[in-house]
VEXZAKE-930435 format. One record per residue (C-alpha): residue in three letters; x, y, z. Coordinates in steps of 0.001 Angstrom, whole numbers, padded with zeros to 6 digits, always signed. Example, Ala and Ser with C-alpha at 12.3 -4.5 7.8 and 13.67 -1.06 7.14 Angstrom:
Ala+012300-004500+007800;Ser+013670-001060+007140;
This chain:
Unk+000000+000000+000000;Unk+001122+003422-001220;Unk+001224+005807+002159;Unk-000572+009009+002129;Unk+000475+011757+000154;Unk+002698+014465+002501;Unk+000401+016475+004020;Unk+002354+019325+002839;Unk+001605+018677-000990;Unk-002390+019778+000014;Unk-004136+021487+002502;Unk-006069+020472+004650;Unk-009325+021916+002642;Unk-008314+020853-000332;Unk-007595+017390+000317;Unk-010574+017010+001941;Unk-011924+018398-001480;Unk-010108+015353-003540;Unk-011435+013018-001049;Unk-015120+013805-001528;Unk-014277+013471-005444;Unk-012817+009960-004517;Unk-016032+009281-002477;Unk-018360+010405-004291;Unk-017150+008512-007106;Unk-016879+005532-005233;Unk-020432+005760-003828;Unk-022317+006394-007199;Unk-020301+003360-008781;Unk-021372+000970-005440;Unk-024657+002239-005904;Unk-024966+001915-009732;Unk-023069-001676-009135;Unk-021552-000967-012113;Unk-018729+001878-013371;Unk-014742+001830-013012;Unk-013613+003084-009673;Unk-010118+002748-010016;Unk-009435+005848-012365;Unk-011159+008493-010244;Unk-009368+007027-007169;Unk-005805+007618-008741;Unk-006207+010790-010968;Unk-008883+013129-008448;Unk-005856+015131-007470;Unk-004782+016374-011167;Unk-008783+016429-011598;Unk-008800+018777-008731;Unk-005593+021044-009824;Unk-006971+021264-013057;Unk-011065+022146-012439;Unk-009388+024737-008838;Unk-006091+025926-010064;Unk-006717+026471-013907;Unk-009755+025997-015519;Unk-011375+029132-017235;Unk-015094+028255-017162;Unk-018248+029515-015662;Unk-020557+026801-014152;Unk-023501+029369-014410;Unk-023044+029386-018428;Unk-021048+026573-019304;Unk-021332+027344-023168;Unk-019375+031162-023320;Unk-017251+031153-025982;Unk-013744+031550-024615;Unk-013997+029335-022025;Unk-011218+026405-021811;Unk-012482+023157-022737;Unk-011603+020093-021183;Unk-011645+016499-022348;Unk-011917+013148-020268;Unk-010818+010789-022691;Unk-010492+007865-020039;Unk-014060+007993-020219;Unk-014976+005358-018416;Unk-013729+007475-015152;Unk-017189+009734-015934;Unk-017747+009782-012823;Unk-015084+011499-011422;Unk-015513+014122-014081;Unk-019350+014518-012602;Unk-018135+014708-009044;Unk-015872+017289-010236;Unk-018960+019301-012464;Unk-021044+018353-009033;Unk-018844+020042-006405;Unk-017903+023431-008776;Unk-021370+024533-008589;Unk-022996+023128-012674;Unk-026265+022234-012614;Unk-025751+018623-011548;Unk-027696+017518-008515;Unk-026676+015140-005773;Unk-029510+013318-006685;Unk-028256+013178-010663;Unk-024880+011551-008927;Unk-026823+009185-007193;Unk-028802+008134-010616;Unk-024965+006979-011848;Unk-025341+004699-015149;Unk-029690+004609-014911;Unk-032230+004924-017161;Unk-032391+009081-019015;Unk-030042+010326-015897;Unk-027657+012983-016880;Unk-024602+011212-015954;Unk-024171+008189-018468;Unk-021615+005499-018105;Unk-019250+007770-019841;Unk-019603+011228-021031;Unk-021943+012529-023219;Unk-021856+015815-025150;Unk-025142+018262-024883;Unk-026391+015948-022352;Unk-024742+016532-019043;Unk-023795+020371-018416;Unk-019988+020932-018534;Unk-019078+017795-020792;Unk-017815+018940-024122;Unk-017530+015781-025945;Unk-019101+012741-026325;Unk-016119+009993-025226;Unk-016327+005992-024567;Unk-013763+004525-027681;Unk-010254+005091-025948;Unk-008170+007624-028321;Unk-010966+009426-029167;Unk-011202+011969-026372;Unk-007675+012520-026459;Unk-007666+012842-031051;Unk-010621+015144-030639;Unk-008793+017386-028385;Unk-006356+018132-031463;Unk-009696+019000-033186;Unk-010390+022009-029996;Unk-007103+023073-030198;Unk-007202+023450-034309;Unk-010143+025665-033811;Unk-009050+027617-031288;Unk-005612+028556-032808;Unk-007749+029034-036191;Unk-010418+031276-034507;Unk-007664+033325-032173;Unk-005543+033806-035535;Unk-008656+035432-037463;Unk-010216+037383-035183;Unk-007484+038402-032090;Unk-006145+042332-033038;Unk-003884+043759-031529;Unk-005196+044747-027963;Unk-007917+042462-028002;Unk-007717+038737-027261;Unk-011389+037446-027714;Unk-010209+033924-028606;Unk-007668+032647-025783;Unk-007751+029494-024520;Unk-006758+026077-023464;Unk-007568+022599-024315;Unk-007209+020151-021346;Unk-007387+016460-021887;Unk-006701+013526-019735;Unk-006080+010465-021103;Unk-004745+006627-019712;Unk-002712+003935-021166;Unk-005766+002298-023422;Unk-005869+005996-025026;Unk-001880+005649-026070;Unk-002541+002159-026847;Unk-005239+003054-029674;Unk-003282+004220-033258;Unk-005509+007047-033393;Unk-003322+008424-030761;Unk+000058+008042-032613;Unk-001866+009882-035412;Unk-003055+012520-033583;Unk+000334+013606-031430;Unk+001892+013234-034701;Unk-000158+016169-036428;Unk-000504+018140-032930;Unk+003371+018561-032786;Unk+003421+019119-036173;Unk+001192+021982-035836;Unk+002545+023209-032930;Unk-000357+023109-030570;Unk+000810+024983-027260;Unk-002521+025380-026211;Unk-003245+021710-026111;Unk-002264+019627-022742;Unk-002622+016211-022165;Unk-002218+014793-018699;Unk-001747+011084-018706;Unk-002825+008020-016043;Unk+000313+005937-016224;Unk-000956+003522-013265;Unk+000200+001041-015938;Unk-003006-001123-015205;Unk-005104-002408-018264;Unk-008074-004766-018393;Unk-006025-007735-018717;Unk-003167-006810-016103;Unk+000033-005082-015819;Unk+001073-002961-018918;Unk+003934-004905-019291;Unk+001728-007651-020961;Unk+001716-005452-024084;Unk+003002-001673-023370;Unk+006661-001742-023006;Unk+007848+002006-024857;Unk+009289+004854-023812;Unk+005995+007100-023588;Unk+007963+010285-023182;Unk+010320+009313-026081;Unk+007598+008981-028017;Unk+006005+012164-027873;Unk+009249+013949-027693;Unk+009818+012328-030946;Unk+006341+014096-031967;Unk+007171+017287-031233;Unk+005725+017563-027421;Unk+007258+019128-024634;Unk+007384+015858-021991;Unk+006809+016803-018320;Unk+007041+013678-015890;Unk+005155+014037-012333;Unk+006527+011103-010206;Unk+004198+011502-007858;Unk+000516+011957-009010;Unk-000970+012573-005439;Unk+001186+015256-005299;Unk-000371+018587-005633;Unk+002561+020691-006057;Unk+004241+018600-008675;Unk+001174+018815-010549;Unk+000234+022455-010583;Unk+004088+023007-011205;Unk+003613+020858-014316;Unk+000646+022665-015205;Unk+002442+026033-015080;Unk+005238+024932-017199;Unk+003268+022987-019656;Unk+001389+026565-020207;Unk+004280+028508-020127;Unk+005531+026561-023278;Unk+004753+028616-026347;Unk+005948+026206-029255;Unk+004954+022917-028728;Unk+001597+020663-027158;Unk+002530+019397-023669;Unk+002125+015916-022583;Unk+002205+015845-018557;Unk+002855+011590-017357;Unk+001469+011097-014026;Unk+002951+008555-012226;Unk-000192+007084-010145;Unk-001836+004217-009138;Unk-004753+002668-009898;Unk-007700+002618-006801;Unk-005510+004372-004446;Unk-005673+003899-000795;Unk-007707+000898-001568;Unk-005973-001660+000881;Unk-006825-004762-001319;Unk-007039-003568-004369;Unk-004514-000786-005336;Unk-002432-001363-008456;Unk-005139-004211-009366;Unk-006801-005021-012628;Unk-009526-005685-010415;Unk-010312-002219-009860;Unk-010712-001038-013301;Unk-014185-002191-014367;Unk-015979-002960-011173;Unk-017089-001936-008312;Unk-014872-002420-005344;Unk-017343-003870-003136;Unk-018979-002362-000029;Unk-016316-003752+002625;Unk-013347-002416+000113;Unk-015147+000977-000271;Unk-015391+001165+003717;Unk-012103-000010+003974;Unk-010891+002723+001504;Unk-012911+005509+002663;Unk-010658+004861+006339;Unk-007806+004943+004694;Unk-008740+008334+003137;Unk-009409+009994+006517;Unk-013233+009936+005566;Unk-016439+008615+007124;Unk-016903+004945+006399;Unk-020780+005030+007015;Unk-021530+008039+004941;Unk-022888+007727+001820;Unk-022611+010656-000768;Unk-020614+012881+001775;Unk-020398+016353+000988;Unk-018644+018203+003395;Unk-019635+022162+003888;Unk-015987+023253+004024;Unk-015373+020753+000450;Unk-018609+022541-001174;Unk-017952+026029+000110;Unk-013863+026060-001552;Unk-014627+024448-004887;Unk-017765+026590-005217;Unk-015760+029236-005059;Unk-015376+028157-009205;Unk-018515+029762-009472;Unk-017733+033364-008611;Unk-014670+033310-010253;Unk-015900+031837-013973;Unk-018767+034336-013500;Unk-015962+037402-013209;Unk-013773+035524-016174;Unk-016981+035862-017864;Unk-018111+039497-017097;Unk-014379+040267-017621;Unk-014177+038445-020960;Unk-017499+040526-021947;Unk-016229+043525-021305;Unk-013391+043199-023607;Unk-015614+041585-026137;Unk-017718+044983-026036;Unk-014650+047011-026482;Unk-014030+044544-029425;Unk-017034+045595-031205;Unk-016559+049280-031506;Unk-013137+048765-033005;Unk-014162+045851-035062;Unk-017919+045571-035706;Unk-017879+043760-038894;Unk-015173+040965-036899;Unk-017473+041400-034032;Unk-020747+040471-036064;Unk-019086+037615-037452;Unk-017691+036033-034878;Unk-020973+036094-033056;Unk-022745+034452-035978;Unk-020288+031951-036376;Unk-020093+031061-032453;Unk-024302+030878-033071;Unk-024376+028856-036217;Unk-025978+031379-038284;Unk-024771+030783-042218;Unk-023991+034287-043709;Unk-026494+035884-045599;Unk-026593+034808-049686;Unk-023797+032290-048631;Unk-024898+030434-052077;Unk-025511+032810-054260;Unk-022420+031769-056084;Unk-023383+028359-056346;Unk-023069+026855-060257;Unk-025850+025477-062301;Unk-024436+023091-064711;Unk-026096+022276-068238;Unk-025674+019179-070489;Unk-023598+021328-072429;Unk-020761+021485-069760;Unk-020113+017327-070901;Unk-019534+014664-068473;Unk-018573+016329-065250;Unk-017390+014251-062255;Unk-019336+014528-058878;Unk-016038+015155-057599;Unk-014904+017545-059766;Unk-018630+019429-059410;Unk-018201+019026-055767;Unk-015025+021171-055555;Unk-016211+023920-057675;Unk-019253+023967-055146;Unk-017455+023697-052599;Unk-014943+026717-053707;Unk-018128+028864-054659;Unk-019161+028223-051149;Unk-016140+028935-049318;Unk-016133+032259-050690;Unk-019074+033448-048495;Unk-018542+030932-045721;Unk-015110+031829-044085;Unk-015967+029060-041209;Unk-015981+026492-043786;Unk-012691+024890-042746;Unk-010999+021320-044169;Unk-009201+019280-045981;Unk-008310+015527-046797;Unk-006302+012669-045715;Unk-003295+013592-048505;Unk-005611+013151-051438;Unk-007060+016720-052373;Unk-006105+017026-055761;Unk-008165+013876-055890;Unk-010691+014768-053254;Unk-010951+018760-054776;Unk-011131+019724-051378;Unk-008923+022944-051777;Unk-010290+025699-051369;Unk-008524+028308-053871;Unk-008662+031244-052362;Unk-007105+030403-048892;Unk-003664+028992-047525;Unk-002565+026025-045467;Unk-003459+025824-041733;Unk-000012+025149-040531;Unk+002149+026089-037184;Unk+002622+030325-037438;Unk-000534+030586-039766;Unk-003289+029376-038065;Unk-005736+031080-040576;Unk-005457+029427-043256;Unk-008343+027361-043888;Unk-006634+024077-046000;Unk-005955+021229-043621;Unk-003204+019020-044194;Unk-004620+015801-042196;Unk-001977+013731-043943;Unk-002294+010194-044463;Unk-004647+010309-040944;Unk-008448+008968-042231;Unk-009433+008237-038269;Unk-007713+011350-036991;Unk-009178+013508-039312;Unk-012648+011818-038426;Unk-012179+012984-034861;Unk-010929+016616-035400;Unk-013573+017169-037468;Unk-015767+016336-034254;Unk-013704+018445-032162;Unk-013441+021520-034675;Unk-017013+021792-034316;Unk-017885+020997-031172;Unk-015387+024121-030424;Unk-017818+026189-032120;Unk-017299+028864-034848;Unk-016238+026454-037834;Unk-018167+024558-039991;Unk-015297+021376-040989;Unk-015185+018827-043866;Unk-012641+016098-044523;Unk-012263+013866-047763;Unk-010709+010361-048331;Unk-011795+007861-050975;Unk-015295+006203-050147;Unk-013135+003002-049725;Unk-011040+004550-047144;Unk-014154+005241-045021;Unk-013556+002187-043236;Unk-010261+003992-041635;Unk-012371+006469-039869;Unk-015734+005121-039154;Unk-015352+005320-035413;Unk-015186+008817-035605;Unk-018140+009105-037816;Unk-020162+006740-035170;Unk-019409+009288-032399;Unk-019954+012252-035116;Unk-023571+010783-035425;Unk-024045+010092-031814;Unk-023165+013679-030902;Unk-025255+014884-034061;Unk-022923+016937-035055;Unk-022899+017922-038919;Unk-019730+017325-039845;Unk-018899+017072-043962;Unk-017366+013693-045413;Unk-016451+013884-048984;Unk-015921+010546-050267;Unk-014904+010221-053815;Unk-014068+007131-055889;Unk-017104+005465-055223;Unk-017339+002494-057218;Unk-016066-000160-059325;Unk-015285+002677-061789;Unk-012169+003220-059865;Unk-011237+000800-062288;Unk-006854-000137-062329;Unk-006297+000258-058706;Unk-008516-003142-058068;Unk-010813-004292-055530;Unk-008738-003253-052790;Unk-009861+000543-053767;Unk-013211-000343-055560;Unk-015827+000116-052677;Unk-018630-002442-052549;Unk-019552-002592-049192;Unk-019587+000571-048216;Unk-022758+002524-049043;Unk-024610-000324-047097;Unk-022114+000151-044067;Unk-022104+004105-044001;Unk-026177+004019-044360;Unk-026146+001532-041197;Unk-025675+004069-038860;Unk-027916+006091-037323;Unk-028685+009775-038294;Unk-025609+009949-040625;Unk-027152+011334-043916;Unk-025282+009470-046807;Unk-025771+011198-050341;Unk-025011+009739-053478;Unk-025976+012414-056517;Unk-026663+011303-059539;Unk-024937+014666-061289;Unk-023430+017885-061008;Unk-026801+019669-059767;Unk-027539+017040-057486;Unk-024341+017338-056187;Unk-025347+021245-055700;Unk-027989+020286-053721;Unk-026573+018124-051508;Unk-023774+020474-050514;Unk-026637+022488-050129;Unk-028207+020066-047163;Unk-024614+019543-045756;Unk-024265+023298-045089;Unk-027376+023633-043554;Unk-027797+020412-041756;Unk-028240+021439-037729;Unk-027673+018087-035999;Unk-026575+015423-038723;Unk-023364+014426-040143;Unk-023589+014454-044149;Unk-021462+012307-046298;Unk-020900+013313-050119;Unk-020493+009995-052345;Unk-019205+011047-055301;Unk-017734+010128-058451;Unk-014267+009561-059668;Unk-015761+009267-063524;Unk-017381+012118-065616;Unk-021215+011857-065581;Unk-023843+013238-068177;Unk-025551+016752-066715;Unk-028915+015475-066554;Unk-031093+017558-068760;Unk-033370+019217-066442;Unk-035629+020444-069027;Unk-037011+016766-069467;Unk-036135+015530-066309;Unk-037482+016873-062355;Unk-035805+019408-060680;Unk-032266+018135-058363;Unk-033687+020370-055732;Unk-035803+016576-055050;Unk-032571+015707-053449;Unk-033472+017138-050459;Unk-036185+014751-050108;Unk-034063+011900-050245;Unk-035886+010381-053176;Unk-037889+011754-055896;Unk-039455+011114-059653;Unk-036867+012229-061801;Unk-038219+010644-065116;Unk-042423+009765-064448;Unk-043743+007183-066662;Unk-046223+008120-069337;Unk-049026+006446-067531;Unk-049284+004387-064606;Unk-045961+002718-064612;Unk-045192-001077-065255;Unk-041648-000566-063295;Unk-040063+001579-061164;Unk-036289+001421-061548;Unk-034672+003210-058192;Unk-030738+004414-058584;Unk-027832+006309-057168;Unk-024917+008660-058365;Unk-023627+007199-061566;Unk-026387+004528-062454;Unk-029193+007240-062296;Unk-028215+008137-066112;Unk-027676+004911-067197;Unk-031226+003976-065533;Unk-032852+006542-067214;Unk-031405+005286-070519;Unk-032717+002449-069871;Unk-036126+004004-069777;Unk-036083+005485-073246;Unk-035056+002002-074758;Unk-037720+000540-072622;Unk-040555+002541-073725;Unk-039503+001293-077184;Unk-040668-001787-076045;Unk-043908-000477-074854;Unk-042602-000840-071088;Unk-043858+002347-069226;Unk-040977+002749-066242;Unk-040983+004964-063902;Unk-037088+006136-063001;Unk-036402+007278-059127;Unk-033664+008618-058058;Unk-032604+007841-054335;Unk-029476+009725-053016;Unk-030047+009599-049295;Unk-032013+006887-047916;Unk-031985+008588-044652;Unk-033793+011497-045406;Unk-036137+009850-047593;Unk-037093+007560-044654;Unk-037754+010707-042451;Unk-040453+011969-045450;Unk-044411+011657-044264;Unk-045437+008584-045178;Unk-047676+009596-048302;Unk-044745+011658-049932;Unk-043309+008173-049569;Unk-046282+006187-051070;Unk-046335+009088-053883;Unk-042768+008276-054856;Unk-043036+004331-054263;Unk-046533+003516-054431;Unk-047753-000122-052485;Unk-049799-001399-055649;Unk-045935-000948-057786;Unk-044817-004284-057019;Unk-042370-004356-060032;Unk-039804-002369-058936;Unk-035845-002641-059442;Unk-032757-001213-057856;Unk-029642-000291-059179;Unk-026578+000736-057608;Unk-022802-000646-058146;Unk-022387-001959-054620;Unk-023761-004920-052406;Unk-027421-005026-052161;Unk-028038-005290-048771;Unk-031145-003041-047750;Unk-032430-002439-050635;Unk-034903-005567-050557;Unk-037226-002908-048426;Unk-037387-000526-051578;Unk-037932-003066-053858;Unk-040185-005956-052340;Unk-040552-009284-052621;Unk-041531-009223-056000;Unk-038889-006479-056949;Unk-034874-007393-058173;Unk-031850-005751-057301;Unk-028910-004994-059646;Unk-025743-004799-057012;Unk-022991-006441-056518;Unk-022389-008874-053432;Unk-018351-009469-054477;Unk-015531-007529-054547;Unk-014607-006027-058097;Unk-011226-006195-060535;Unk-008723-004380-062028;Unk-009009-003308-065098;Unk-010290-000194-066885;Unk-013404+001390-064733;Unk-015923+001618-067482;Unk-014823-002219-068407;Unk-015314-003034-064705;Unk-018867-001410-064511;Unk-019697-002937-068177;Unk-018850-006694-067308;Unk-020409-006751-064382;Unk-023603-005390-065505;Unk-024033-001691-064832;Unk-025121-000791-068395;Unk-028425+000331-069972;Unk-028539-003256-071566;Unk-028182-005057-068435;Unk-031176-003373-066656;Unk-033472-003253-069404;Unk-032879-007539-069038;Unk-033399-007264-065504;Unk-036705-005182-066078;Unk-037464-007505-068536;Unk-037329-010434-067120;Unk-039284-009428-063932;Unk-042742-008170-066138;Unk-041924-011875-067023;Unk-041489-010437-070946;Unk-038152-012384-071501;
């Protein structure tokens, strides 16, 4: 057993302080009979020095703008960030501690953003607290270096993040000190839980390197706190890490897991259960605290961390103040920065959007995408991105900005590097900031790299931008190992992430259109690598029915004998289909289907209108697996897919000889009216 910390490293106030965090936690988790007591029982002190010594936030308004944000990426030691938002004065009851891990309580199993005041970020997958963090520190660097002047500093802050050894374990977190040294991220410090305890036992089963070395190799300034109970080594650390003007800081806590548990300190044991109510009493003595109290709050504990209160409200008032003086020297700044903090899209922010005609040729949703995107950006300054080193393929540039690199923070091109799941999770931290609006590209295939991120992106509902290009087997010579198949079907699989496919430049208009303006969803762009006709809207509906999800783009001349659904590039091909069709007095009905998600949110008759019950010859088409589609189409219906992976060879070949032609549906359509 580890002694006590010296009783010089606290006072006596504020250890009692740290020891109500410990209890707390401990009590919630023995009540809950479920949670992971042996993280809040080793890092409460550098919770403590953190939330007391440094912290600028206001538990009274815990959304002002310049506040520092902090991220628990050992999320499964929630509750000792809820003890902590508990005892500073947010509006968390006792009552909400007590309610631990239950049914709609405020404080989930791990933390959950816009549900629980004070949490920023939505964490649970280790390495994605700590890669998001990046993401807050982007932002703020980005927002300080477009709207600071000289004089006034509206945009000055830190982002805190404490992270264990399953974070550092996770690649994402090679990935994302790699681009935070890179960038230079002074702002940005990490504290790290080196109690060297993982699920399965000592650290040395699996985590042998040099930590430190690591991240010194990064870029990082390494500080190393022997002692993690020790409040003066800690707030020391703190002070140097923010002293340090060039480079992130990485602060290694030497600590131990479940301290001043007697039977259970430095154990696996203590990471994902409870510790059992003789331990907790047990622990609780050894603590100096009550062993027959439950949810102890000490008046003198309350009364000093409260204190938070008063002094975020004057940070606050203070920061106000100086905003105010901000907007008579800068109104126009002023204006903006407000909208952008509030979400509020500029005014005629797509006026400059194109309209493309058949006679522009084939034009590649790509290629249509980045001129949007470009015509965009020039009324948007919070649009903000990039792509995992493929924007020349991506177009994700946009022209008339610079690189977001270390000394010029306002550029707005991001140079994620070859980082698909990091670039997922700043894009999630960029906006949860506030004030940007981010995208990120990567081949459709490459999707897999960073779906994580896009899980949380969706849980959070936050409306990030994916562009994925090189959507299908037209990829063509780089083989099935690039040609997506799967995909589509594993992107629409999760929840609230809106996944549009156009069918053409103008659909691919509209859908940057819904990306932009999208409140609470995550949007991703699937778009083509291969030039595709500009559908002739003159004979064909309008592409503002992509907003729908689904729409009539070609009706039938009567009541139809098929409907033939698409997406992206085998909308055309569908609707030559139709023309050939008719020839042989079959009446088809063409639909095109971009985003299954929002179609599924249209009222039910909208639904019936496009896909009506009596249609039961239908057929989809759409170069991928078919999986899901046997809803849209019936029992009666076909689907032209593709449940294999594709080959090399030249992408129209590949789409040809395995069947995506006008030839090749017209058999399909065929042969279900039973006309073959």
């Amino acid at each position: 057993m580890t002694k006590a910390h010296p009783a010089e490293s606290f006072s006596a106030t504020e250890l009692l302080s740290i020891n109500t965090i410990r209890t707390l936690s401990l009590d919630a988790i023995e009540k809950a009979d479920s949670g992971h007591p042996g993280a809040p029982l080793g890092m409460a002190p550098a919770a403590y020095a953190i939330w007391q010594h440094f912290m600028k936030h206001n538990p009274q308004n815990p959304m002002w703008p310049d506040r520092d944000r902090f991220v628990l990426s050992a999320g499964h030691a929630s509750m000792m960030l809820y003890a902590v938002l508990y005892l500073t004065g947010y509006d968390i009851s006792l009552d909400d501690l007590k309610q631990f891990r239950q049914w709609k309580s405020i404080t989930p199993g791990h933390p959950e953003a816009r549900h629980t005041p004070g949490v920023e970020i939505t964490t649970g997958p280790l390495g994605q607290g700590f890669a998001s963090a990046v993401g807050f520190a982007m932002a703020e660097r980005h927002m300080a270096a477009v709207f600071n002047k000289p004089g006034h500093d509206i945009v000055d802050h830190y982002t805190y993040v404490m992270c264990g050894d399953g974070d550092l374990m996770e690649g994402i977190s090679q990935e994302a000190a790699s681009l935070a040294g890179h960038l230079g991220l002074s702002k940005l410090i990490c504290l790290y839980d080196d109690n060297r305890i993982s699920i399965e036992g000592n650290t040395d089963i699996a985590f042998t390197e040099d930590t430190g070395k690591r991240f010194e190799a990064c870029g990082w300034q390494v500080i190393n706190v022997p002692d993690g109970n020790n409040a003066g080594q800690i707030v020391e650390a703190i002070k140097k890490a923010r002293a340090e003007t060039e480079k992130p800081s990485m602060i290694i806590l030497r600590t131990y897991i479940a301290y001043g548990s007697p039977n259970k300190q430095g154990s696996a044991d203590a990471h994902g259960a409870p510790l059992g109510e003789e331990e907790v009493r047990l622990t609780k003595e050894f603590l100096g605290c009550s062993p027959d109290q439950l949810f102890c709050v000490p008046d003198d504990a309350v009364s000093h961390m409260r204190q938070a209160m008063e002094k975020g409200k004057k940070a606050e008032e203070e920061w106000q103040q100086r905003f105010e003086g901000y907007k008579k020297d800068y109104p126009e700044l002023a204006e903006q920065f407000s909208a952008r903090m509030e979400n509020r899209l500029p005014e005629n922010w797509d006026a400059d959007i194109p309209v493309f005609t058949p006679q522009d040729g084939k034009i590649a949703t790509r290629k249509a995408s980045g001129s949007v995107l470009n015509a965009i950006a020039g009324h948007v300054p919070e649009l903000i991105g990039g792509s995992a080193d493929l924007a020349p393929s991506n177009k994700t540039i946009i022209l008339n900005s610079h690189d977001f690199q270390k000394n010029a923070y306002d550029g707005r091109n991001i140079r994620f590097g070859v980082r698909e799941h990091l670039m997922g999770a700043i894009l999630n931290g960029m906006w949860l900031h506030g004030g940007l609006k981010p995208y990120g590209g990567t081949f459709l295939v490459f999707s897999d790299y960073m779906r994580p991120a896009i899980r949380l992106a969706a849980l959070m509902r936050v409306p990030a931008i994916y562009v994925f290009t090189h959507d299908s087997l037209a990829v063509g010579e780089d083989g099935p190992t690039h040609q997506p198949v799967e995909h589509l079907a594993a992107l629409r699989a999760v929840p609230h992430l809106q996944v549009i496919r156009p069918a053409d430049a103008n659909e691919t208009a509209e859908a940057w259109k819904l990306a932009m303006t999208s409140p609470d969803k995550p949007v991703a762009l699937v778009l083509s690598r291969q030039g595709l006709p500009v559908i002739d809207r003159s004979r064909h509906a309008p592409a503002e029915g992509v907003k729908n999800g689904a729409y009539v783009i070609s009706e039938s001349t009567g009541k139809p004998d098929i409907i033939i659904i698409a997406t992206g590039s085998e909308v055309s091909i569908a609707l030559q289909a139709q023309e050939k069709l008719a020839e042989k007095n079959v009446d088809a009905r063409v639909v095109s289907m971009p985003c299954w998600e929002r179609f599924e949110k249209m009222p039910q008759d909208y639904r019936e209108q496009i896909l009506p019950p009596d249609a039961k010859c239908r057929l989809a088409v759409e170069a991928g697996v078919s999986m899901g589609w046997e809803k849209y189409v019936g029992p009666e219906g076909g689907i032209l897919g593709l449940d294999d992976f594709g080959v090399s060879g030249k992408g129209a070949e590949v789409l040809s000889n395995f069947g995506f032609t006008a030839e090749n549906i017209i058999k399909k359509a065929l042969e279900l009216l039973g006309k073959n």
